[in-house]
C-alpha positions as CSV (number, residue, x, y, z in Angstrom):
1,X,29.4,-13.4,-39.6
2,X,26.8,-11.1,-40.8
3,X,24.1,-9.3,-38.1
4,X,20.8,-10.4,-40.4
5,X,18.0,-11.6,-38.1
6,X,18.8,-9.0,-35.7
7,X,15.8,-6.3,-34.5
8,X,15.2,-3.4,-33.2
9,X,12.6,-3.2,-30.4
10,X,10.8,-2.0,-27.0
11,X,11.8,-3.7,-24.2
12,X,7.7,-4.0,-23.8
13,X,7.3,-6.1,-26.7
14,X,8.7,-9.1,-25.3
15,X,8.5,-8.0,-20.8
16,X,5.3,-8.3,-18.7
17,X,5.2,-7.2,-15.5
18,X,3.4,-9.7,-13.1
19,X,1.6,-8.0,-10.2
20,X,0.0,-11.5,-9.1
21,X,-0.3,-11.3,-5.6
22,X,1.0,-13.6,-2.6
23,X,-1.2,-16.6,-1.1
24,X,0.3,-16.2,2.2
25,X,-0.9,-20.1,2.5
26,X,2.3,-20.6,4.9
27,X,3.6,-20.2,8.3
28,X,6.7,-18.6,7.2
29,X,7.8,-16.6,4.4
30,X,10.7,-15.2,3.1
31,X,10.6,-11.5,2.3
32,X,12.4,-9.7,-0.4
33,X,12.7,-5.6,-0.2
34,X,14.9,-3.6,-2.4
35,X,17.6,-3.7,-0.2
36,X,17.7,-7.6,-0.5
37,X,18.9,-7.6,-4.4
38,X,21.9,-6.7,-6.0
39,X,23.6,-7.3,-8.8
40,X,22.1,-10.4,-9.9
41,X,21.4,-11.9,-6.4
42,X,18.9,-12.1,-3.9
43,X,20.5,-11.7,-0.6
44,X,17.9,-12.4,2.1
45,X,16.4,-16.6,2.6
46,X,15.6,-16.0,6.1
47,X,12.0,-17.6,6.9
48,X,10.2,-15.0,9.3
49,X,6.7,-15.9,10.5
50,X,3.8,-15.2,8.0
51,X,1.9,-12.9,10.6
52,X,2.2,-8.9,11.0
53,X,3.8,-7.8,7.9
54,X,4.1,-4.9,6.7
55,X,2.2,-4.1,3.7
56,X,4.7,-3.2,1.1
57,X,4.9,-7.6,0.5
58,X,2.3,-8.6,-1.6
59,X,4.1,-9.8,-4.5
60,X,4.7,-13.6,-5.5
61,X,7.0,-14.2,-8.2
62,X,8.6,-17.4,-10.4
63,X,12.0,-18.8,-11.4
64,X,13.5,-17.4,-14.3
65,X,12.0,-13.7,-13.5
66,X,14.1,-10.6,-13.0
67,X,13.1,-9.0,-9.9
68,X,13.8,-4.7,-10.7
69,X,13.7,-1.9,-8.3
70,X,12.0,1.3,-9.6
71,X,14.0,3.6,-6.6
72,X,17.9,4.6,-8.3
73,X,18.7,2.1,-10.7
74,X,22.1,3.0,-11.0
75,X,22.5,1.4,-7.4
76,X,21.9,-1.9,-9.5
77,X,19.2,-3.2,-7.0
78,X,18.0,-6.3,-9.4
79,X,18.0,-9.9,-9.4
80,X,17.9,-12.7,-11.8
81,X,15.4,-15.5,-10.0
82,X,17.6,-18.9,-10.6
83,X,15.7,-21.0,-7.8
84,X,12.2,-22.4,-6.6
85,X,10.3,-19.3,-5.0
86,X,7.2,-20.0,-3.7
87,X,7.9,-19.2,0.2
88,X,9.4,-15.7,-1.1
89,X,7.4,-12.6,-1.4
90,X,8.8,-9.7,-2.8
91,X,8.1,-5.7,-2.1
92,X,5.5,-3.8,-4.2
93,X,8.8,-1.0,-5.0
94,X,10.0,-4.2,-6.8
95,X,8.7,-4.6,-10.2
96,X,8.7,-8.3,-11.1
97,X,9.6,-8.4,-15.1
98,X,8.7,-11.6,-17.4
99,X,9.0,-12.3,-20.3
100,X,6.2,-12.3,-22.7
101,X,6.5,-14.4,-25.6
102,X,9.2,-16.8,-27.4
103,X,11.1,-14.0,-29.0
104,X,13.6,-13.8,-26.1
105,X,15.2,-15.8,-23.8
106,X,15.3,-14.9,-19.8
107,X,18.8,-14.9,-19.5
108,X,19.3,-12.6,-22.3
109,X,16.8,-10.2,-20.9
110,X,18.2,-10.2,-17.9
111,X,22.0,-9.2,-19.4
112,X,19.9,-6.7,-21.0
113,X,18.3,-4.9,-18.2
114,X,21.4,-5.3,-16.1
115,X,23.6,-3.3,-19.2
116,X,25.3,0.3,-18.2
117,X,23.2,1.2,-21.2
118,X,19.8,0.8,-20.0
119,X,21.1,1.5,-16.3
120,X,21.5,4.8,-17.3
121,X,18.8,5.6,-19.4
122,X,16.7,4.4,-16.7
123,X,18.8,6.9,-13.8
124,X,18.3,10.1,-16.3
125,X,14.8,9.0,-16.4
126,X,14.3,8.7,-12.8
127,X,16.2,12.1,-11.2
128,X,14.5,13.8,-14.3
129,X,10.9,13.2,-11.9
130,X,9.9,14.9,-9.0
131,X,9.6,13.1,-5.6
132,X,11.6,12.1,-2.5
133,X,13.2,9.4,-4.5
134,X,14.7,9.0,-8.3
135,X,12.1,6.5,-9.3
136,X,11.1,4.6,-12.5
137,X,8.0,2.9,-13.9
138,X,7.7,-0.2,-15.8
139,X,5.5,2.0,-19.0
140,X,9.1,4.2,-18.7
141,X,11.3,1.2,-18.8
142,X,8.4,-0.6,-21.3
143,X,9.4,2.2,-23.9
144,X,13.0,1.9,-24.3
145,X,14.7,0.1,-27.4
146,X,17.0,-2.9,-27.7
147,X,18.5,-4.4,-30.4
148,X,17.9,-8.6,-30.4
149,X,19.4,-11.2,-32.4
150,X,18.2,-14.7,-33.3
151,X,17.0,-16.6,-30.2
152,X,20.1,-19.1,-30.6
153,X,22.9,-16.4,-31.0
154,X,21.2,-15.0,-28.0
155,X,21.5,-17.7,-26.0
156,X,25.1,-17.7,-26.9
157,X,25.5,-14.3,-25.8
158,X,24.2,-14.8,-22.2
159,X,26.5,-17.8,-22.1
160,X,29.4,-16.1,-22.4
161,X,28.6,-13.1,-20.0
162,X,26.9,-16.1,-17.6
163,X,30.6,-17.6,-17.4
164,X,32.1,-14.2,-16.2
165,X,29.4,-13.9,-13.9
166,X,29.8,-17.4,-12.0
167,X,33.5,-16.7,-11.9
168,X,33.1,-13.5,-10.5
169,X,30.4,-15.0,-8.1
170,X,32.5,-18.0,-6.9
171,X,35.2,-15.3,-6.0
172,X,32.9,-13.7,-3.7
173,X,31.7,-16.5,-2.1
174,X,35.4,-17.1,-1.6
175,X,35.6,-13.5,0.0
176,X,32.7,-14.2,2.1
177,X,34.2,-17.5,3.6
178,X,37.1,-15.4,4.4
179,X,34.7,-13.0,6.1
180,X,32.9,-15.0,7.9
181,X,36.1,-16.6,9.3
182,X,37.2,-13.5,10.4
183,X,34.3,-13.3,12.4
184,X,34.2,-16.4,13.5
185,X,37.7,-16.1,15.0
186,X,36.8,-12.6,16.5
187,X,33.7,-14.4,18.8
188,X,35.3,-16.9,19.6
189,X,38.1,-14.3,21.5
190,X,36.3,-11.7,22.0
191,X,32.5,-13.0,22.8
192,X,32.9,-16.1,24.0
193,X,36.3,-15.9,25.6
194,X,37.6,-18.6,24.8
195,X,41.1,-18.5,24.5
196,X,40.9,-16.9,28.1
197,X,38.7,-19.1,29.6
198,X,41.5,-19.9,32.6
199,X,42.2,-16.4,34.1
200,X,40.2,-14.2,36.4
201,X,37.2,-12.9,35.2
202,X,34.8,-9.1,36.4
203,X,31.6,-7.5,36.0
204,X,30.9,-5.1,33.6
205,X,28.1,-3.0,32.2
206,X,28.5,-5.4,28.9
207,X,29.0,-8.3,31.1
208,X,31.4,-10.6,32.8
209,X,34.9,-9.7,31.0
210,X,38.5,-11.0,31.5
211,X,39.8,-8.9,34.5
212,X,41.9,-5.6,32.8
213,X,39.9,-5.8,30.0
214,X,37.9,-2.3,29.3
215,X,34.6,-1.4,27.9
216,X,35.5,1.3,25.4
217,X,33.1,3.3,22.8
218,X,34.1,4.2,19.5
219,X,34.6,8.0,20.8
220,X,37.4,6.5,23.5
221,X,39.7,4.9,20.5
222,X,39.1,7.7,17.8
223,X,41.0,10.9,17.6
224,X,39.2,12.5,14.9
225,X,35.6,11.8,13.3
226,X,34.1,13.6,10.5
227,X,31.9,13.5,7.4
228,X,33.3,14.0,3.9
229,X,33.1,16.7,0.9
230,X,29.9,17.7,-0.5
231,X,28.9,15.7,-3.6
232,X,28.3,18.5,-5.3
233,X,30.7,21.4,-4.9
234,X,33.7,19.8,-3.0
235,X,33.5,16.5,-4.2
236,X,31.6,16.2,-7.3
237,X,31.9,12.8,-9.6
238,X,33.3,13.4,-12.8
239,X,33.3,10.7,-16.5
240,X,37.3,12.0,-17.0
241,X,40.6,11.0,-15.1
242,X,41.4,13.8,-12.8
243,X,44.1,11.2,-10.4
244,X,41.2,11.5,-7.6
245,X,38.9,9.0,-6.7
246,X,35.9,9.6,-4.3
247,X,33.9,6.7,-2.3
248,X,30.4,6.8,-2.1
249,X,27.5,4.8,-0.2
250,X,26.8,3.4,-3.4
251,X,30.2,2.3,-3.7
252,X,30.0,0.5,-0.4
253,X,26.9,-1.4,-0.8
254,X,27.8,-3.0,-4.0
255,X,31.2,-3.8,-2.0
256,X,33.5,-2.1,-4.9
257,X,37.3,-2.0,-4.6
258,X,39.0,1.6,-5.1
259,X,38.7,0.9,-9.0
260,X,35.5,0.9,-9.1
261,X,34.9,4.3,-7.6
262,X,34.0,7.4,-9.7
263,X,36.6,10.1,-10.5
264,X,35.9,13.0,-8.8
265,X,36.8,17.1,-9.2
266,X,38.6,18.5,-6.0
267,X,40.8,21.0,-5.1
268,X,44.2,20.5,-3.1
269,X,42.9,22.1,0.3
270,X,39.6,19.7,-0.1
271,X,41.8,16.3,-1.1
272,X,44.2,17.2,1.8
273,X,40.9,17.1,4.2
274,X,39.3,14.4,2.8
275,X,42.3,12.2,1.4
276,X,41.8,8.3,2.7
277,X,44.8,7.0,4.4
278,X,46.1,3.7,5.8
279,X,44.2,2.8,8.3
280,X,41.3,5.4,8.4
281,X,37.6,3.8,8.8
282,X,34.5,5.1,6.6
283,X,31.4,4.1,7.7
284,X,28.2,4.4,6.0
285,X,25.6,7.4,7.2
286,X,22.7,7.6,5.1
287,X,20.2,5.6,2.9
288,X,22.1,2.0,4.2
289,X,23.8,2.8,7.7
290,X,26.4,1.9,9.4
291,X,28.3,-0.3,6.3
292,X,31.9,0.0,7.0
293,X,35.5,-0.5,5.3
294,X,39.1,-0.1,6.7
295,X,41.7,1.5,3.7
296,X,44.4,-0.8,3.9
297,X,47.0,1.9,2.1
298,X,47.2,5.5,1.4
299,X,45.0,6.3,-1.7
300,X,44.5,9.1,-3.9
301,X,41.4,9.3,-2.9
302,X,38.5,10.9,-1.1
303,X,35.1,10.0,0.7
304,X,31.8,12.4,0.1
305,X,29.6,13.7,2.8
306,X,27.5,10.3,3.0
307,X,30.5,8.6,4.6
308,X,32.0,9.2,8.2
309,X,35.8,8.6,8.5
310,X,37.4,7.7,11.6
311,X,41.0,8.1,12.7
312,X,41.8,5.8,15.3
313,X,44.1,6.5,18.3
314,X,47.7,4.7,18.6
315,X,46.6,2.6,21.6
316,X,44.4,0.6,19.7
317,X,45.0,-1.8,16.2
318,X,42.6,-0.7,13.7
319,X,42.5,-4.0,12.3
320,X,40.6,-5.2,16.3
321,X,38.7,-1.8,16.1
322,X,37.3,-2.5,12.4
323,X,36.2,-5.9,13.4
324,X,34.7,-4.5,16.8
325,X,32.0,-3.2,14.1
326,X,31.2,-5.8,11.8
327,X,29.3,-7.8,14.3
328,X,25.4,-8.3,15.0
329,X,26.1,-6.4,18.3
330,X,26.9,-3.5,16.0
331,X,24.6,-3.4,13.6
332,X,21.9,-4.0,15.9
333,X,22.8,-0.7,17.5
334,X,22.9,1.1,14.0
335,X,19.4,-0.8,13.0
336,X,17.8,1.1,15.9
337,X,18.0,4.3,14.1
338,X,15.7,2.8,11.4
339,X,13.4,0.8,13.4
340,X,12.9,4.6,15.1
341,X,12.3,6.7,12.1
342,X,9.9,7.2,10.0
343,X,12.2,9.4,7.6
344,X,14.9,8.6,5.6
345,X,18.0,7.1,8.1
346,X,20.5,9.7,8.8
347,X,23.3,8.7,11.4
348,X,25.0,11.3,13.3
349,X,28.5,10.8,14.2
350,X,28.0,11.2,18.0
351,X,25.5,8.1,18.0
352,X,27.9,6.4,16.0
353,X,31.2,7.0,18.9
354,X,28.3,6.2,21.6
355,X,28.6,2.8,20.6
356,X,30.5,0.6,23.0
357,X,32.6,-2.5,23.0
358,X,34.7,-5.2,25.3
359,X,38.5,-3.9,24.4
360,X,41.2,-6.4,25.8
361,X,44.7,-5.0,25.9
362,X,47.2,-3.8,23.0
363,X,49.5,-7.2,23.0
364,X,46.0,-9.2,22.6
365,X,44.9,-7.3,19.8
366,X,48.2,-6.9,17.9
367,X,48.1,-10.9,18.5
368,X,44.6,-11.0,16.9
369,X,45.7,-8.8,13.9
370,X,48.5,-11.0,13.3
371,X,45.9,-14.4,12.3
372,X,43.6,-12.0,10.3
373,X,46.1,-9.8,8.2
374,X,46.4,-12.9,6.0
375,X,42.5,-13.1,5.8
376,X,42.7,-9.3,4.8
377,X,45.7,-9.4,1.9
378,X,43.9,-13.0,0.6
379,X,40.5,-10.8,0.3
380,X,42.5,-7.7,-1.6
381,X,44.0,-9.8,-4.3
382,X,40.5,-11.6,-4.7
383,X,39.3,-8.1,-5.4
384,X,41.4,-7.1,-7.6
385,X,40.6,-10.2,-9.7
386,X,36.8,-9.7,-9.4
387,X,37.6,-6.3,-10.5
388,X,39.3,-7.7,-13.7
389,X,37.1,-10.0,-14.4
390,X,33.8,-7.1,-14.4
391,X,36.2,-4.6,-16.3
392,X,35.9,-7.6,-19.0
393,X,32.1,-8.5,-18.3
394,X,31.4,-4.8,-18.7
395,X,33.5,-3.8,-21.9
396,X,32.0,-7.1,-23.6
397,X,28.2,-6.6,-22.9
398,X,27.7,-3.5,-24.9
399,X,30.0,-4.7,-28.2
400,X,27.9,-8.0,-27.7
401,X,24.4,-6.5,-27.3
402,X,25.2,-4.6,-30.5
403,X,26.5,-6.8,-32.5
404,X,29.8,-5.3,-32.5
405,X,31.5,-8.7,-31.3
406,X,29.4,-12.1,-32.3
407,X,29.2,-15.3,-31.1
408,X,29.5,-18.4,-32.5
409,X,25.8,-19.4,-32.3
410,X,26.4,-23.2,-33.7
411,X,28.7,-23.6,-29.8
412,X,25.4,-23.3,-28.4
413,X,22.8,-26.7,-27.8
């Protein structure tokens, strides 16, 4: 198959970018920040009332538009708009992209913008300007060039890469079940009491508890609590196999397994210090607090100094400790710190161990453990496939944006 019809041109040939403002005609609204995109998806369809907002929500936007965050692109905060969106208004640091004429389709844009390729042109771009964040403009994004094939061989293209993508979307709304099952299990014995509701109950400052039942904090069941290497001498990411892998927020908040972490340069005394065991807790510290993971095995790997990680006393089961923190109690607590600054969120680990919690005895929570390990080792071999599956998304969307591997258009209606 020969590559004739194919052109070269700037992504502002064919992408507007729509600055039409909200009507704010309804009594409740559903807002979209940065934080509320990734990877494709918009996160947040929460209705709040349409009444004392703040004033970064202004913009309205359609189906079938990309919505792009000019703060750190490589943290892949974008969305492609597959549904009705009136009631939604999105933040003004979200650039809503369009396209401008019939010589591209939407869903091959949007495999476009979401490449490696333009991800990180677009990061050089932004840490290359001055300012509290790595930002990008839409006349910077506007400038850069793409190769484009005929509109029906790009509709083929995006319909191959679409199918990776539902697959590796029905997977995690798969994990997510599992999650919220989890959950789910963990109120009903541990907030609402159920399983417990014949024996003797007592006060406490959290409440009426099972009698012989504690109220711990996270500094009672943790031996030893402390941030990781420095990003840039101790534990700096690396583009070559050096055995050592190092966790980063990013990392966390686009939920990626241990594959999908960045190689990183470190020294034996550092790894030895920072090496993630079986067991160990990292929890998120800056830029999205409080996001947390429990290492299931010993890896050969490390966590920077964004990340605190928690090693958890013998009298507790880490499995009952990790899902003491993944519930709205919790992240209510860490939301205070941003609801109280002005600043960029920084947790510090003491706030972080202040944070208390109804413990009932070992036996209960080793029994707990028990009905969620399964939960746990389901969700691990799920991410192992979803990693598979992007491995294969992301080696064939550059050879198929260039040409390099075609499809067959005449498969396409």
């Amino acid at each position: 198959m020969s590559s004739s019809g194919w052109q070269e041109i700037n992504i502002g040939d064919v992408v507007d970018t729509i600055s039409q403002k909200h009507k704010f005609d309804k009594d409740k609204i559903i807002l979209v920040n940065t934080s509320d995109v990734l990877e494709g998806k918009v996160l947040n369809h929460e209705y709040v009332p349409n009444k004392n907002l703040k004033g970064q929500f202004k913009k309205s936007f359609q189906k079938y538009d990309i919505l792009y965050s000019e703060i750190r692109p490589q943290n892949k905060r974008f969305a492609y708009v597959d549904f009705d969106s009136e009631d939604y208004v999105a933040s003004t640091k979200l650039m809503v992209l369009r396209k401008k004429n019939n010589k591209i389709t939407s869903d091959f844009l949007y495999q476009v913008l979401k490449s490696d390729d333009i991800i990180n042109k677009l990061q050089v771009i932004a840490e290359s300007r001055s300012g509290t964040f790595p930002q990008i403009t839409f006349a910077e994004l506007s400038r850069l060039s793409i190769l484009i094939p005929p509109l029906q061989e790009q509709k083929a293209i995006a319909a191959t890469l679409s199918c990776l993508d539902d697959k590796i979307e029905l997977n995690n709304r798969i994990n997510k079940n599992l999650e919220e099952i989890a959950q789910a299990i963990f109120k009903s014995w541990f907030v609402d009491f159920e399983p417990f509701q014949d024996g003797e109950f007592e006060e406490s400052e959290l409440g009426r508890i099972p009698k012989g039942w504690r109220v711990f904090s996270l500094g009672d069941v943790t031996n030893d609590a402390n941030t990781g290497g420095d990003a840039i001498q101790k534990t700096p990411i690396v583009d070559y196999d050096t055995g050592a892998k190092c966790v980063r927020v990013g990392d966390m908040a686009n939920r990626r397994c241990i594959e999908g972490w960045g190689f990183c340069k470190v020294n034996e005394e550092n790894f030895k210090k920072y090496q993630l065991r079986k067991n160990d807790i990292i929890v998120t510290r800056t830029a999205t607090l409080g996001l947390n993971q429990i290492i299931d095995e010993d890896h050969n790997a490390v966590y920077n100094n964004g990340l605190i990680r928690l090693k958890l006393k013998a009298e507790v089961e880490p499995l009952f400790i990790f899902q003491a923190i993944n519930t709205s109690n919790y992240y209510e607590y860490i939301g205070r710190i941003e609801s109280e600054s002005s600043t960029r969120p920084n947790m510090k680990i003491n706030y972080l161990l202040k944070y208390q919690f109804i413990c009932p005895p070992l036996e209960t929570q080793k029994e707990f453990s028990l009905i969620i390990n399964p939960l746990r080792k389901q969700r691990t071999e799920i991410n192992k496939q979803i990693r598979k599956l992007t491995d294969i998304r992301d080696t064939l969307l550059p050879k198929l944006m260039s040409g390099e591997i075609r499809v067959p258009a005449e498969e396409v209606d």
